[in-house]
C-alpha positions as CSV (number, residue, x, y, z in Angstrom):
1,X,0.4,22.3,26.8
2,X,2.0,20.5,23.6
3,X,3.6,22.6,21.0
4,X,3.6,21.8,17.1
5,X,7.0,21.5,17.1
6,X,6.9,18.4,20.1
7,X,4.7,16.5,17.9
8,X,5.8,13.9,16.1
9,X,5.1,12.9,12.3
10,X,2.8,10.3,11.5
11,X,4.0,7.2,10.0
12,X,1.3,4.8,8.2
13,X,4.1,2.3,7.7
14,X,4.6,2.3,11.5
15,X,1.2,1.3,12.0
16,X,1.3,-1.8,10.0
17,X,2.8,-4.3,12.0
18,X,0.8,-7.6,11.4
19,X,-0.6,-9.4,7.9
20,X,-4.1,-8.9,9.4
21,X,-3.1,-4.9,9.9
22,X,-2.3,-4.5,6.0
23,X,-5.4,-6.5,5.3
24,X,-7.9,-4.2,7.2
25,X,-6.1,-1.1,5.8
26,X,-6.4,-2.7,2.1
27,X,-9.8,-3.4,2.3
28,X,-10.9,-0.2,3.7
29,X,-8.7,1.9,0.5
30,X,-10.2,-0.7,-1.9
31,X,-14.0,0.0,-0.3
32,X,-13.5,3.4,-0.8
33,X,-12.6,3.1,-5.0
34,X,-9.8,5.8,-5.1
35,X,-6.8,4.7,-7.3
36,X,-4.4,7.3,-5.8
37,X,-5.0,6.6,-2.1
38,X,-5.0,2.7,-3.3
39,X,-1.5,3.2,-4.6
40,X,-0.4,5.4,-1.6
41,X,-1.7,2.5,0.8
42,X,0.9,0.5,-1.5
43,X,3.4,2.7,-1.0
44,X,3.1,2.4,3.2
45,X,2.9,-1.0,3.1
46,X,5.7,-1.7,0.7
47,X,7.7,0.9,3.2
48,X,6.5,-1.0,6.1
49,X,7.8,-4.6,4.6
50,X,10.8,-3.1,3.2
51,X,11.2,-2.1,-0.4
52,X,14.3,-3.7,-1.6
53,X,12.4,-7.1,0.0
54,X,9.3,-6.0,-1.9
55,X,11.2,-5.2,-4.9
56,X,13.1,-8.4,-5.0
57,X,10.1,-10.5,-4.4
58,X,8.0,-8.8,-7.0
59,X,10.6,-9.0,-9.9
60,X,10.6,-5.1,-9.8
61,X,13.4,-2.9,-9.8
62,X,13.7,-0.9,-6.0
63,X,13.5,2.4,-8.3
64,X,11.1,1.2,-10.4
65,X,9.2,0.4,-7.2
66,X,9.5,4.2,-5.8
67,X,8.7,5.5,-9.0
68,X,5.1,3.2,-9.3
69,X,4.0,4.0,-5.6
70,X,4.9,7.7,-5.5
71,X,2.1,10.4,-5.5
72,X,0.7,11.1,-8.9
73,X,2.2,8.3,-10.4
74,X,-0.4,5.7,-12.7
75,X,1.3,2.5,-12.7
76,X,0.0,-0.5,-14.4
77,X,-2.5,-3.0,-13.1
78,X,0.2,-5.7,-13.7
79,X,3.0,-3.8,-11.3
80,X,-0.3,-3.7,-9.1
81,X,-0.9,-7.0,-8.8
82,X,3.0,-7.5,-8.6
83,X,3.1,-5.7,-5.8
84,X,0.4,-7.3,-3.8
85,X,1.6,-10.9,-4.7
86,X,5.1,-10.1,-3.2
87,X,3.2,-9.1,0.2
88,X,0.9,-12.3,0.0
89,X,-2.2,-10.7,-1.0
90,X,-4.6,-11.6,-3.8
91,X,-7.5,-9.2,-4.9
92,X,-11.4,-10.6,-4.9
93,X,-14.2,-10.0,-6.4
94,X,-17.6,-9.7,-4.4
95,X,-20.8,-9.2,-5.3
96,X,-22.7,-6.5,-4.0
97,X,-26.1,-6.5,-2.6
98,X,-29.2,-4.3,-3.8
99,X,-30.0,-1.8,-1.5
């Protein structure tokens, strides 16, 4: 038998390895409409990438980063979109059917 203390934390970050790994996990937080879990998904990703590399790339300051993708934090749609340009994403728009 296992004990609590033999297992080992969970790691999001560790889970996405591959561009089409970040995009399943993006589309699934943006399905779901939560802002805070969208920002934490951010957060994993960004740790999975690297953040200095993330920061660099999205013109954001590494602290600056931490501080938009931390728990409770509201950053701006513009830091947003930041971040996902720096990892090669783009959002879209998609209509949804009647049901």
């Amino acid at each position: 038998m296992t004990s609590i203390k033999e297992l080992t934390n969970f790691d999001m970050a560790e889970q996405l390895r591959t561009d089409e790994d970040i995009a399943a996990y993006l589309s699934m937080v943006l399905e779901d409409g939560d802002t805070d879990e969208l920002i934490h998904a951010l957060g994993h990703i960004a740790k999975a990438r690297g953040m200095t590399q993330i920061a660099k790339d999205s013109g954001l300051g590494r602290e600056s980063l931490y501080k938009a993708l931390r728990s409770g934090s509201r950053p701006q749609f513009d830091t947003i979109v930041k971040v996902l340009k720096s990892l090669n994403f783009d959002l879209k728009t998609v209509i949804h059917t009647q049901k």
